[in-house]
Each structure stands twice: as structure tokens, then as C-alpha cells.
ZAPA-611131 format. One line per 4 residues: number of its first residue (from 1); for each residue y, x, z of C-alpha. Coordinates in steps of 0.25 Angstrom, whole numbers. Layout:
ZAPA-611131
NUM = Y,X,Z | ...
END
This chain:
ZAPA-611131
1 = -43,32,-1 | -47,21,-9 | -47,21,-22 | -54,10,-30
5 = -53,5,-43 | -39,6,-53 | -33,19,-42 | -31,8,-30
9 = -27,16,-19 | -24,12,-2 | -9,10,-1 | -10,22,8
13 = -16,33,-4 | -3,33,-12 | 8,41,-12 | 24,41,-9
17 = 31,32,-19 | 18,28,-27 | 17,14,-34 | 6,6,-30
21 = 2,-9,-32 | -6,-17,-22 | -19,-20,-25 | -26,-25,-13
25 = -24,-24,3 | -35,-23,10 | -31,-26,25 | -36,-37,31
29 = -31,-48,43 | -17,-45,47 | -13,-33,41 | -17,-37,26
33 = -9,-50,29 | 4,-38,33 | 2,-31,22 | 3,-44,12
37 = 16,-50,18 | 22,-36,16 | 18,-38,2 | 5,-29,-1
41 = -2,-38,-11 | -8,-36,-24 | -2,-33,-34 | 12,-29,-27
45 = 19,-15,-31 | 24,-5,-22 | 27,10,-19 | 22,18,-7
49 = 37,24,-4 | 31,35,6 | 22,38,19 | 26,42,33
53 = 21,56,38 | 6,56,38 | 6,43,27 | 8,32,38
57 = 16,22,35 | 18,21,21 | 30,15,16 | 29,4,5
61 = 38,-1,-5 | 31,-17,-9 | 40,-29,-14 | 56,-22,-11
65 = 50,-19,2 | 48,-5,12 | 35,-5,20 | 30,3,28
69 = 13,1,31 | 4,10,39 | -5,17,32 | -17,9,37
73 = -12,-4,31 | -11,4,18 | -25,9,16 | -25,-6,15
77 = -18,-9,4 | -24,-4,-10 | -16,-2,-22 | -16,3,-36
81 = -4,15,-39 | 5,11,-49 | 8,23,-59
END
């Protein structure tokens, strides 16, 4: 689990319909340019709505849009939990 400065947590740490804001993602090549058309940039609020059995795939609400990411691609992304 990462866990740096100011509670920033992996995408993939947080719980069922938790607040979250982007702070940086991680991936590189052509995974990290994925997960920035989809809308993972910094600064940009979302909820993780809920997990699949065994926490893979997650599904995301970001910008008035469901997504659903693999659990690999969201131990890319870190965020901050908004309270």
C-alpha cells in the first residue's frame, strides 16, 4: 500500500463509495495515455462506486462517467480521500 505524504493512497486501497481526488498517475507508455483520455488527471474528483468479487475491476465515477479499470491500472493512479 502506498501511503505518502498528506494520506495519498493507490486508487485500488479505497473503499466502496469513497471520495477521492487525483493526485498523480503513475503508469507509463500506453496505459498512462488510457487512463488520461478517460479523464484521470490531477486534480479531478471521483468516487470509487464498488469492486467486483475479489476487488478486480473497480468501478469509478470520474467527470458524469462509469468506468470500469482493472485493479493493475489502479495501483497506478494515487490519490488523496476527500472527507
Amino acid at each position: 500500500m502506498y501511503r505518502g505524504l498528506n494520506s495519498q493512497l493507490m486508487l485500488s486501497d479505497l473503499k466502496e463509495n469513497q471520495r477521492f481526488r487525483i493526485i498523480r498517475v503513475q503508469a507509463n507508455g500506453e496505459i498512462r495515455r488510457r487512463l488520461v483520455d478517460m479523464g484521470f488527471i490531477s486534480g479531478t474528483e471521483g468516487v470509487l462506486l464498488r469492486m467486483a468479487l475479489f476487488r478486480d475491476p473497480i468501478e469509478i465515477f470520474l467527470k458524469r462517467t462509469r468506468i470500469s479499470i482493472r485493479r493493475v491500472e489502479a495501483e497506478q493512479i494515487i490519490v488523496e480521500p476527500i472527507l
